[in-house]
Backbone as CSV, one residue per row, in Angstrom:
resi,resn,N_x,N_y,N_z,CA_x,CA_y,CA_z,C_x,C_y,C_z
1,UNK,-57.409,39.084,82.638,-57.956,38.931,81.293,-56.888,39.092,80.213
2,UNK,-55.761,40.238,80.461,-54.852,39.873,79.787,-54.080,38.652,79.341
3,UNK,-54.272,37.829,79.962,-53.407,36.384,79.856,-54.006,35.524,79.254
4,UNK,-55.480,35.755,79.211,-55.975,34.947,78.758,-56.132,34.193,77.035
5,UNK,-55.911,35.195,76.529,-54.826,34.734,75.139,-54.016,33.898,75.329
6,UNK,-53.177,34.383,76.118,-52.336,33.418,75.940,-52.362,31.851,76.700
7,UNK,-53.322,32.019,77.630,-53.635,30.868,78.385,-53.772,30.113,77.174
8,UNK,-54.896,30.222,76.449,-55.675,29.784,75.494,-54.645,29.238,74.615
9,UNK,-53.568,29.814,74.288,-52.897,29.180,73.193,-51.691,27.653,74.042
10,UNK,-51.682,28.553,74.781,-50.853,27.135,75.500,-51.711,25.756,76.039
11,UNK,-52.989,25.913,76.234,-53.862,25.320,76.269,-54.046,24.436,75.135
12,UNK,-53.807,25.152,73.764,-53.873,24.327,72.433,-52.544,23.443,72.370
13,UNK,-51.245,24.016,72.674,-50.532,23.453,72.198,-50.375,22.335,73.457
14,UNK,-51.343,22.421,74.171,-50.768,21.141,75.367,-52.000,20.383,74.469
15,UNK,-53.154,20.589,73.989,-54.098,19.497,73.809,-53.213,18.553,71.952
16,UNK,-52.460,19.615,71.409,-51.706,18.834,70.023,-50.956,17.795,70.309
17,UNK,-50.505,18.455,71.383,-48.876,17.479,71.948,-49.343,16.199,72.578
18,UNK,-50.495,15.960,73.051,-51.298,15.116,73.576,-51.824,13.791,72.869
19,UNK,-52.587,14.702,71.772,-53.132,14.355,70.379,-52.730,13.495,69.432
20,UNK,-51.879,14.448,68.974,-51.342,13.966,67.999,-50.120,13.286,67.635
21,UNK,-49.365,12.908,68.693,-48.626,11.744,68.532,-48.732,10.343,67.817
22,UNK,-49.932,9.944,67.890,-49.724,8.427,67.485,-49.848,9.021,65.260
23,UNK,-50.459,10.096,65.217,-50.073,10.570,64.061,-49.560,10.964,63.246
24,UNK,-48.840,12.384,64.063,-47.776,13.135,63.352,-46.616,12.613,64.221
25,UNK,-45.130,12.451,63.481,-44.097,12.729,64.137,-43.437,13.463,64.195
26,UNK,-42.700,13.569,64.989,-41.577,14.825,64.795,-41.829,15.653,66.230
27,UNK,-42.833,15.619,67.263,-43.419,16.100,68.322,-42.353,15.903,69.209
28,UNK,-42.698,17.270,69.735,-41.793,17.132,71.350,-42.404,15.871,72.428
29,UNK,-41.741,15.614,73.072,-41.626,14.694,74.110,-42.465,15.166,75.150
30,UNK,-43.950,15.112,75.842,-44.488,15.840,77.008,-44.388,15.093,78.256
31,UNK,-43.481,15.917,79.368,-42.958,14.978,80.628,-44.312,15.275,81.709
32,UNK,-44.870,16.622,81.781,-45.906,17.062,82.740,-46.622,18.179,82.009
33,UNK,-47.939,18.196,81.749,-48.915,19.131,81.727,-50.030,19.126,82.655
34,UNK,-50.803,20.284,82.514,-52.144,20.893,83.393,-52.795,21.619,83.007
35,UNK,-53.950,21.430,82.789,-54.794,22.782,82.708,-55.121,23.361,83.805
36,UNK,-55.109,23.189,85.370,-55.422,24.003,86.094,-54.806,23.189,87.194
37,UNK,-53.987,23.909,87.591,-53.253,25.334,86.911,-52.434,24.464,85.631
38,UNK,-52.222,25.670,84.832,-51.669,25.668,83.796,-50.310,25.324,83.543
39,UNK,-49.530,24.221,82.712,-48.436,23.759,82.771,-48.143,22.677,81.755
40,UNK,-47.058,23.374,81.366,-46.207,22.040,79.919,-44.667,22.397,80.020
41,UNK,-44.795,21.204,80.223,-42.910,20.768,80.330,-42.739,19.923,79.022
42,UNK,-42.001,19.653,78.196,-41.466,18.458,77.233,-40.175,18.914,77.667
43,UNK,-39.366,17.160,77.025,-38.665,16.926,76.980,-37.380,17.460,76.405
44,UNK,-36.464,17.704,77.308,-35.149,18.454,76.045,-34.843,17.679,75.160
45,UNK,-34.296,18.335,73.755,-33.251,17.142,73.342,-32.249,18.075,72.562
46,UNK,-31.203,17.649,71.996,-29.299,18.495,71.405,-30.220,18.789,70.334
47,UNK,-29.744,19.622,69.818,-29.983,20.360,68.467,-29.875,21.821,68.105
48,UNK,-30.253,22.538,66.966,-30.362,23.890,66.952,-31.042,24.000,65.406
49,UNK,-31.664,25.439,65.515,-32.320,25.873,64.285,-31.916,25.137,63.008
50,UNK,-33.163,25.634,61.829,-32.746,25.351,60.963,-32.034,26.032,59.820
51,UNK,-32.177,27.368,60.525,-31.578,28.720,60.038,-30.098,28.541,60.389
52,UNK,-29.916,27.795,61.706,-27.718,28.045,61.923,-27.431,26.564,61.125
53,UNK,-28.138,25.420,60.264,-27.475,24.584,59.933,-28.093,24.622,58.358
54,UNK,-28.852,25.564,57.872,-29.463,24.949,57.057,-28.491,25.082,55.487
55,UNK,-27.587,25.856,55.511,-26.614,25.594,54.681,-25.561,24.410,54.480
56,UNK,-25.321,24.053,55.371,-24.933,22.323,55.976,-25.167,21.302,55.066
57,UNK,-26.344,21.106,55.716,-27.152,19.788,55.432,-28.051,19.656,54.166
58,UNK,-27.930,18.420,53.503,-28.519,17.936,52.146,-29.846,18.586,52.330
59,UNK,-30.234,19.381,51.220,-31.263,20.065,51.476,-32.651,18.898,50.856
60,UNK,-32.167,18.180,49.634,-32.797,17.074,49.580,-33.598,16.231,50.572
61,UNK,-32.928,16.097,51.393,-32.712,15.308,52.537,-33.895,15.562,53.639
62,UNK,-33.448,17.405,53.906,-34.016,17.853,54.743,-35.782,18.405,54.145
63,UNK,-35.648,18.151,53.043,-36.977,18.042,52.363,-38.178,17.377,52.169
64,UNK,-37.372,15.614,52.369,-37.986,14.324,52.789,-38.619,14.541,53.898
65,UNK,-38.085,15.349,55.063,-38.290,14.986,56.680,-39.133,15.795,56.804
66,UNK,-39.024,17.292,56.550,-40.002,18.397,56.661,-41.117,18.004,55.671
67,UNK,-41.293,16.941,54.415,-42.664,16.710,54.390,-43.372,15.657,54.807
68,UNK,-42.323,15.028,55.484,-43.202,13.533,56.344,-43.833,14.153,57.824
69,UNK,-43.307,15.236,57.885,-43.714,15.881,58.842,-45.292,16.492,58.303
70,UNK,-44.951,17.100,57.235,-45.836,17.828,57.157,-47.282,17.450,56.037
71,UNK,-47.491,16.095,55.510,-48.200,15.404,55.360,-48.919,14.286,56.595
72,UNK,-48.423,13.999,57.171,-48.764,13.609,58.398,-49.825,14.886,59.446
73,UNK,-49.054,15.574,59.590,-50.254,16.828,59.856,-51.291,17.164,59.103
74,UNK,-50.902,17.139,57.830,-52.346,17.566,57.044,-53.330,16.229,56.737
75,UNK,-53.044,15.568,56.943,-54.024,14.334,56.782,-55.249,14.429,57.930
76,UNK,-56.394,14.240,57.372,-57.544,14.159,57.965,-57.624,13.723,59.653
77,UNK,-56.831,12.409,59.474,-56.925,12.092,61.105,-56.036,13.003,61.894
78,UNK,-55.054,13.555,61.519,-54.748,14.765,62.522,-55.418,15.922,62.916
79,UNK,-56.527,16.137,61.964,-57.461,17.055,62.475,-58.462,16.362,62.723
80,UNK,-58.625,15.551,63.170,-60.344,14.443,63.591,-59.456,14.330,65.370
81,UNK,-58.216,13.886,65.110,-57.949,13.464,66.916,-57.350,15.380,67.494
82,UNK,-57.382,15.988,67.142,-57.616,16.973,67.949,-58.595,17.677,68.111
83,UNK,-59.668,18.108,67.244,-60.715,18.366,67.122,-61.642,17.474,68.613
84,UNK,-61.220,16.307,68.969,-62.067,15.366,69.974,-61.152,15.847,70.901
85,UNK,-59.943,16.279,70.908,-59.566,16.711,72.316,-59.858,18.047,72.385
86,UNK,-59.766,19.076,71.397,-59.998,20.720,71.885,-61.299,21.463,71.185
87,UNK,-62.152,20.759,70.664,-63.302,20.668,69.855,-62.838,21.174,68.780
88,UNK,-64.214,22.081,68.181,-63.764,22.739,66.982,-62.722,23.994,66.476
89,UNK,-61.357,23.635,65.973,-60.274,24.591,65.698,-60.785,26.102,65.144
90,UNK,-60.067,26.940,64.643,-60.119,28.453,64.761,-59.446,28.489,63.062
91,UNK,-59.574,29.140,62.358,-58.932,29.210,61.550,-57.276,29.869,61.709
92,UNK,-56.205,29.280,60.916,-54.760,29.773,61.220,-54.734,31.041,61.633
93,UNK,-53.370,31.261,62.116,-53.531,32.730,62.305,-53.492,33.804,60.891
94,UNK,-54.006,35.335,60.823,-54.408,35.740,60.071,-52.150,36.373,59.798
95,UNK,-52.140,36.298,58.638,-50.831,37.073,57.906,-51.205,38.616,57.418
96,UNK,-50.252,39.141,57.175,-50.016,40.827,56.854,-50.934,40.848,55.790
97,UNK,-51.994,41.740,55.554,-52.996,41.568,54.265,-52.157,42.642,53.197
98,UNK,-52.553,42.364,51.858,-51.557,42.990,51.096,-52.240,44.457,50.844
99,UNK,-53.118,45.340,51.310,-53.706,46.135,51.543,-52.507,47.108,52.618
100,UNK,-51.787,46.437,53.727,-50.917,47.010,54.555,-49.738,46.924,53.987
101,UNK,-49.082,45.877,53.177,-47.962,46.013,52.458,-48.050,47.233,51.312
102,UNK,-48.536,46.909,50.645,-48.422,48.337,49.380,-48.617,49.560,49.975
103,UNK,-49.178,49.827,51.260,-49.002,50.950,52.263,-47.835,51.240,52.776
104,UNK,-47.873,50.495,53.348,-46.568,50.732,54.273,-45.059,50.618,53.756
105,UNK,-45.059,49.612,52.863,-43.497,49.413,52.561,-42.912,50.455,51.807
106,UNK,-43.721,51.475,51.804,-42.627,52.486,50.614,-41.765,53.243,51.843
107,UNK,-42.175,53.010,53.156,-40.876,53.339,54.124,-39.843,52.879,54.116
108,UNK,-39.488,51.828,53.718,-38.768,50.569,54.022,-37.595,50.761,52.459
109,UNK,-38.344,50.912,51.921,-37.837,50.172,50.271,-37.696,51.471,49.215
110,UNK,-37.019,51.444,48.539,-36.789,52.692,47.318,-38.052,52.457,46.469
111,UNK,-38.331,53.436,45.345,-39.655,53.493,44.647,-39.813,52.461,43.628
112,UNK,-38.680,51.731,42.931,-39.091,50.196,42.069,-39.201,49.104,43.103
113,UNK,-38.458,49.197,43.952,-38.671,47.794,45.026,-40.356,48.264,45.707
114,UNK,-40.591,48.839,45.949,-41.835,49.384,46.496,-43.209,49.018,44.978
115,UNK,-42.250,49.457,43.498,-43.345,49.063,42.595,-43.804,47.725,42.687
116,UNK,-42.159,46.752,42.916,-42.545,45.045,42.889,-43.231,44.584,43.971
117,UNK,-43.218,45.481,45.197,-44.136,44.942,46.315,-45.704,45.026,45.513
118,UNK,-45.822,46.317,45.317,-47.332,46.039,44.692,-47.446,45.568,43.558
119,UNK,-46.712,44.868,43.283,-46.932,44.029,41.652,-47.655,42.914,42.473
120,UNK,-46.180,42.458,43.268,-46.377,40.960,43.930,-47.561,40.934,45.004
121,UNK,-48.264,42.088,45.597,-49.634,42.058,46.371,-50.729,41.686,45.362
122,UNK,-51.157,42.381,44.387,-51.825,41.857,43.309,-51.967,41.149,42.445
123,UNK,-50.299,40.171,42.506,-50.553,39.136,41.865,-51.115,38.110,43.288
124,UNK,-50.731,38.429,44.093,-50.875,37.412,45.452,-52.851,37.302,45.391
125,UNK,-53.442,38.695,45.903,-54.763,38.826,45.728,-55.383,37.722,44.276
126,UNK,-54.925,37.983,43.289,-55.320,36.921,42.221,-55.758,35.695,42.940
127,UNK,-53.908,35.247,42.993,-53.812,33.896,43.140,-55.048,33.156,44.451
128,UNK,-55.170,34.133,45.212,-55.604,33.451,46.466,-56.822,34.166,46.700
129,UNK,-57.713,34.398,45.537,-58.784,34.744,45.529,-59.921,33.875,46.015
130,UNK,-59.903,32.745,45.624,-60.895,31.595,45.782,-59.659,30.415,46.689
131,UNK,-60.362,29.891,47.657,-60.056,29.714,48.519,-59.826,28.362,48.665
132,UNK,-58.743,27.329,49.413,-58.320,26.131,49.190,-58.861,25.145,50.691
133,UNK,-58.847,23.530,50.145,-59.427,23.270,51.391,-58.771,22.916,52.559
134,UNK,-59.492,22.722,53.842,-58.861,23.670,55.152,-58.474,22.244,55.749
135,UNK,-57.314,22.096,56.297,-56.432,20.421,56.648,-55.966,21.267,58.312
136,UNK,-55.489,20.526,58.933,-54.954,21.462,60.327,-53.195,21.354,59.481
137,UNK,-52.641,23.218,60.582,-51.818,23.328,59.562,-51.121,23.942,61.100
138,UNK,-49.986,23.842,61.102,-49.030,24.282,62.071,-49.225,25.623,62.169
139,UNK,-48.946,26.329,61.290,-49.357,27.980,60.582,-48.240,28.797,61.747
140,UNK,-46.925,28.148,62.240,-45.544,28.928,62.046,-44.433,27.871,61.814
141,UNK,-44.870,27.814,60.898,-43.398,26.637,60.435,-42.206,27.221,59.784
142,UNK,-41.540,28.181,60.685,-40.358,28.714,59.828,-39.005,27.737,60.871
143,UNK,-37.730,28.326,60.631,-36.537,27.683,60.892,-36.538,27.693,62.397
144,UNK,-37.149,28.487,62.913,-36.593,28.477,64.425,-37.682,27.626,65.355
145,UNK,-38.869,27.328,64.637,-39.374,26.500,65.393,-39.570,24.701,65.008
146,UNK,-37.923,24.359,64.357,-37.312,23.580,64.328,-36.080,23.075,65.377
147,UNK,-36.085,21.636,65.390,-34.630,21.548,66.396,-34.110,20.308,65.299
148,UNK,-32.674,21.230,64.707,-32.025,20.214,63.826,-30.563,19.270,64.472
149,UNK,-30.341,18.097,64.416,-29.095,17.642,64.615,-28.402,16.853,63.589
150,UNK,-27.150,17.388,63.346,-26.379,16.365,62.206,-27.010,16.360,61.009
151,UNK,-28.129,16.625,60.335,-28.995,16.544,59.641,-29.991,16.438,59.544
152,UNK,-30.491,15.494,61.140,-31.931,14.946,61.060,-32.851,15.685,61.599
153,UNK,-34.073,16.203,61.566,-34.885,17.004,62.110,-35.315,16.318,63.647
154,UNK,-35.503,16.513,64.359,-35.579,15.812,65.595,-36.969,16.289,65.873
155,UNK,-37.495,17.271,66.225,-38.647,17.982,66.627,-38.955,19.550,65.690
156,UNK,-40.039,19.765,65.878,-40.627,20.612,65.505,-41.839,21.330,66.726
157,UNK,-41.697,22.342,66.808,-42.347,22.820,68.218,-43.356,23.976,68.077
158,UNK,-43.589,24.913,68.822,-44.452,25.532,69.367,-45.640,25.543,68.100
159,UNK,-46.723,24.428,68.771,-47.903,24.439,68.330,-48.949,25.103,69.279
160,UNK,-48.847,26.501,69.773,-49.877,27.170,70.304,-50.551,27.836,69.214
161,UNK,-50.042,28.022,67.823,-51.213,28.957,66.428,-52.159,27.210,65.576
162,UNK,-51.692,26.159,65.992,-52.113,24.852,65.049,-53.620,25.774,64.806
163,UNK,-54.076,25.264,63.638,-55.400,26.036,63.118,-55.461,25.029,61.876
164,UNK,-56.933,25.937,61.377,-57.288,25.351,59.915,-56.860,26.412,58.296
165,UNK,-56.133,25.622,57.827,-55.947,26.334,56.688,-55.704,25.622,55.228
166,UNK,-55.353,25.975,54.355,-54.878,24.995,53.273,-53.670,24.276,53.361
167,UNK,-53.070,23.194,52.651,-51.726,22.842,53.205,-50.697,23.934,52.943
168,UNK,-51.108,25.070,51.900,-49.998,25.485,51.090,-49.789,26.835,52.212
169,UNK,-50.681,26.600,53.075,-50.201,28.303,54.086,-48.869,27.746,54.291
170,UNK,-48.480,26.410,55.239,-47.803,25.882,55.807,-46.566,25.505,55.242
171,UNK,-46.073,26.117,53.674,-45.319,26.300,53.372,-44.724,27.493,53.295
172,UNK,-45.506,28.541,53.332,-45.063,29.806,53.180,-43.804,30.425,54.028
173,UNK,-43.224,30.161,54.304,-42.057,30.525,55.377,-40.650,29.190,54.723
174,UNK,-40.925,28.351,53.764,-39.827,27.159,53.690,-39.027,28.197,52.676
175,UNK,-39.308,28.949,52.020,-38.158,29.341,51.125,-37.263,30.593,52.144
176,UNK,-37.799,30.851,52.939,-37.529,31.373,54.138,-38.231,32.519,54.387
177,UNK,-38.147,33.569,55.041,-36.974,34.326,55.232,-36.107,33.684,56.386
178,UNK,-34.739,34.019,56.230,-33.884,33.698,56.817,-32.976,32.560,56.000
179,UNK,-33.425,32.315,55.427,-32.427,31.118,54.318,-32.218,31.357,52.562
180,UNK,-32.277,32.923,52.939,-31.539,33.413,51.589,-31.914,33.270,50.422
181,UNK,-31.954,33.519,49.231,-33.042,33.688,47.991,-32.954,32.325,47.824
182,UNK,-32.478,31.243,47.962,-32.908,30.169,47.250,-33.902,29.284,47.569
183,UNK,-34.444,28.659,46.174,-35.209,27.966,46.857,-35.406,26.217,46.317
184,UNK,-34.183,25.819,46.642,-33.742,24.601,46.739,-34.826,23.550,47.444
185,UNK,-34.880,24.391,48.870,-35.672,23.785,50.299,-36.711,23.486,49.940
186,UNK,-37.467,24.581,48.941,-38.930,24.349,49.018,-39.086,23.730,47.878
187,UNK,-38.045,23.389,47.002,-38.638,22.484,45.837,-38.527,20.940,46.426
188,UNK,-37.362,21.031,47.025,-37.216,19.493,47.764,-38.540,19.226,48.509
189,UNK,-39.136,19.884,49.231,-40.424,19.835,50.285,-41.407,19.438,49.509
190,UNK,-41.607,20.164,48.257,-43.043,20.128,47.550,-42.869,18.720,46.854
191,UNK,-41.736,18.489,46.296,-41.834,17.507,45.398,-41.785,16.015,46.548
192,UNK,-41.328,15.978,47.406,-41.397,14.552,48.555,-42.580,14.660,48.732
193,UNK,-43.712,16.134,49.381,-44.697,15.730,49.574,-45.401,15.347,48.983
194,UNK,-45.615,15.741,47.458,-46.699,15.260,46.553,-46.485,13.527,46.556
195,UNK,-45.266,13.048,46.659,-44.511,12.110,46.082,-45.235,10.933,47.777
196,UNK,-45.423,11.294,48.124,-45.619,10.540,49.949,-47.146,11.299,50.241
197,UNK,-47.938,12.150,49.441,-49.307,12.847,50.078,-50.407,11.877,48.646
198,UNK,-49.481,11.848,47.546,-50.454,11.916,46.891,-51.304,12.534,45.765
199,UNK,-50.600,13.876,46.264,-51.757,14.908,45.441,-50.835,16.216,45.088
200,UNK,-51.221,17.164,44.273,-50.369,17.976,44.290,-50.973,19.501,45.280
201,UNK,-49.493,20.332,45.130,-49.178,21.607,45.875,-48.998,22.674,44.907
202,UNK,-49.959,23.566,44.786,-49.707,24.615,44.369,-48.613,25.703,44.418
203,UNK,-47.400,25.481,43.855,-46.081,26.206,44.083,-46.887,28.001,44.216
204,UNK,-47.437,28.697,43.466,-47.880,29.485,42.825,-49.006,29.789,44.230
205,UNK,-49.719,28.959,45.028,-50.153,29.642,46.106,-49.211,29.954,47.264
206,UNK,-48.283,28.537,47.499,-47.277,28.575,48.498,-46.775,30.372,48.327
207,UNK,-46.131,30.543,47.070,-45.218,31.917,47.240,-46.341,32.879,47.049
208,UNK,-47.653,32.981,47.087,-48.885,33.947,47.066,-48.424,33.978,48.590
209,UNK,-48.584,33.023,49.486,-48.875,32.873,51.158,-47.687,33.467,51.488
210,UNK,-46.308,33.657,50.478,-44.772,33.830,50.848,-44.944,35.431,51.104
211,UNK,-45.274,35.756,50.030,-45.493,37.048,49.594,-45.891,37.514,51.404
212,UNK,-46.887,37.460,51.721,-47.271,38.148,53.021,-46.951,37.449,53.999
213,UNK,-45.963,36.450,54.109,-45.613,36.101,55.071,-43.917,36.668,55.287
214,UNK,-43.323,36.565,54.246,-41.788,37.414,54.318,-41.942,38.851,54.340
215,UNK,-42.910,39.445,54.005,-42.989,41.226,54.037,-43.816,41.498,55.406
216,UNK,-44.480,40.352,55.847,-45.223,40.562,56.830,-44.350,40.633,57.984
217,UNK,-43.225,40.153,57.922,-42.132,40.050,58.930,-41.350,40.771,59.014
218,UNK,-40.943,41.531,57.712,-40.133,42.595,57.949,-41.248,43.874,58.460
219,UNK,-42.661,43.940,58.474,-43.323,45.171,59.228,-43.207,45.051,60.314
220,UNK,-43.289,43.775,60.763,-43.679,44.023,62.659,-42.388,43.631,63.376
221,UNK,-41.241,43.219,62.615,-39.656,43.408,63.369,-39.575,44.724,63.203
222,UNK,-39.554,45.770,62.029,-38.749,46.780,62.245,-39.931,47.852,62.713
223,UNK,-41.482,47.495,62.849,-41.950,48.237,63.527,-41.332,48.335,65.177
224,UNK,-40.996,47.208,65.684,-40.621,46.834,67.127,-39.291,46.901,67.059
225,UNK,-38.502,47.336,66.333,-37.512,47.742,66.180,-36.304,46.646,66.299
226,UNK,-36.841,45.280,65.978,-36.066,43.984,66.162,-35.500,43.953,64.968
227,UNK,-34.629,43.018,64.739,-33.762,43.194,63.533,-34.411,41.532,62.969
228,UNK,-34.253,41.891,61.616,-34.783,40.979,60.710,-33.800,39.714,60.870
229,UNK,-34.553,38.495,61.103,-34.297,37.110,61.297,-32.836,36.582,60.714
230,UNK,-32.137,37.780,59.455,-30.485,37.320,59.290,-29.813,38.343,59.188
231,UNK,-30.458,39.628,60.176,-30.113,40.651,60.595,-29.356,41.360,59.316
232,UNK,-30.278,41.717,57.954,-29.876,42.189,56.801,-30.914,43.479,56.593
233,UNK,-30.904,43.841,55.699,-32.579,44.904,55.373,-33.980,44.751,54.643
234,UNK,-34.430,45.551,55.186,-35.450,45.207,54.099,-35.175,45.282,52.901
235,UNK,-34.740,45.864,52.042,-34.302,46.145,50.583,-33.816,44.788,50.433
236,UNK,-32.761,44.387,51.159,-32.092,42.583,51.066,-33.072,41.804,50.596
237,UNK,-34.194,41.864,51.749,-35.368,40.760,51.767,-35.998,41.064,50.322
238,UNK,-36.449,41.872,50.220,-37.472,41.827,48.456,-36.559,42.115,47.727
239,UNK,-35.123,41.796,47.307,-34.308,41.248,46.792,-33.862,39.875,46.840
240,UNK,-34.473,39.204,48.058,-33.914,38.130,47.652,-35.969,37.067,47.479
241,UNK,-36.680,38.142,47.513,-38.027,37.703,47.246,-37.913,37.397,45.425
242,UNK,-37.569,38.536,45.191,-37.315,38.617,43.672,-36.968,37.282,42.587
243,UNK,-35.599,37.071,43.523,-34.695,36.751,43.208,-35.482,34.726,43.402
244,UNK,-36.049,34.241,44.388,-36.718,33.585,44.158,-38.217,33.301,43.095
245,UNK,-38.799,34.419,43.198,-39.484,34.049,41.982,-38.916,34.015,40.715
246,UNK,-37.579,34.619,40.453,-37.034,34.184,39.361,-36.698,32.478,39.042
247,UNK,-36.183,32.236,40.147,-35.327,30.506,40.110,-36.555,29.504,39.873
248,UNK,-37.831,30.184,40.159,-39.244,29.559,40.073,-39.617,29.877,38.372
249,UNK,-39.173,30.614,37.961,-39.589,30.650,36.884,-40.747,31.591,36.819
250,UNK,-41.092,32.213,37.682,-42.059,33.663,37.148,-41.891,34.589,37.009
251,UNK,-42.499,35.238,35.976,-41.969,36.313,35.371,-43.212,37.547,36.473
252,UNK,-42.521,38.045,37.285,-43.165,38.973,37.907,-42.254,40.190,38.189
């Protein structure tokens, strides 16, 4: 019974990989799967994170690709052809609620960095009070579950969390952590996607979803005693949280 979690999630990500090809691109290659017994192989291919190149490469560039990616997923028929292969989805996975951040982080952080955590929990609670509508959403789209080469994004992988959420969860991880206060990446992302979706993106929910998704990461690495994704501190990280909502222009 223990496994069975996880059966379950590999189970999802064999029915996406299946799925959603003729829709989304950017998918791994699947050479052999099974549900019973259980089994997924894809295809290798050269590349590496987007965290060891992402200083490199035209971030412009890499902005185009990560939202053709990621308009393609949120479009209706990507959640209509998986939904017919794994029925009805689960909502994304749940992030650090800001109830545990303004708790916990005064371990972590001196007493003003600890004030801006709970500034930025209650402005987050605001923002994401009333609720946005639900598209299928990768819901871990940070750097490492990218494979970059030369520039071009080649794949994008482990879809065992795919769920329902707004599009803007599915940004929450592009300004990083792991790619340093700027946020170049995620203006390039937002502005291709609106520009190729159609419609607009709430910058202002994206970094609500940031908010507990970058503090949410520094609780359960240094609870487990793993070192944070560019092996810096916490104090670093809501310094360089800061330091992005500044370049955004909010005064928080």
């Amino acid at each position: 019974f223990r496994s069975r979690p996880a059966a379950l999630r590999v189970r999802r990500e064999i029915g996406a990989l299946v799925a959603l090809p003729p829709v989304v691109p950017y998918l791994p290659e699947v050479v052999a799967s099974s549900t019973d017994p259980l089994l997924l192989v894809t295809r290798r291919v050269a590349g590496t994170s987007l965290f060891a190149v992402a200083d490199t490469i035209d971030r412009d560039e890499a902005g185009r690709q990560l939202a053709r990616f990621l308009v393609a997923l949120h479009q209706p028929s990507a959640r209509t052809v998986l939904e017919a292969e794994l029925g009805p989805l689960p909502g994304a996975r749940p992030l650090a609620t800001t109830e545990v951040l303004r708790e916990r982080f005064a371990a972590w952080v001196d007493p003003e960095r600890h004030r801006s955590v709970r500034r930025w929990c209650d402005w987050a609670d605001a923002v994401l009070a009333e609720t946005g509508p639900a598209v299928l959403v990768h819901a871990d789209f940070h750097g490492d579950n990218q494979v970059w080469d030369h520039g071009e994004l080649r794949l994008v992988v482990d879809f065992e969390t795919v769920g329902l959420a707004e599009p803007e969860y599915d940004l929450s991880g592009v300004p990083g952590p792991g790619l340093g206060p700027g946020v170049e990446l995620l203006t390039a992302v937002v502005r291709h996607y609106q520009e190729a979706a159609g419609r607009p993106l709430s910058v202002e929910r994206i970094m609500a979803w940031h908010v507990r998704q970058a503090l949410g990461d520094v609780l359960w690495r240094t609870d487990l005693g793993i070192h944070l994704a560019d092996h810096r501190t916490p104090p670093d990280w809501v310094d360089d949280l800061a330091a992005r909502f500044r370049a955004l222009g909010f005064d928080l």
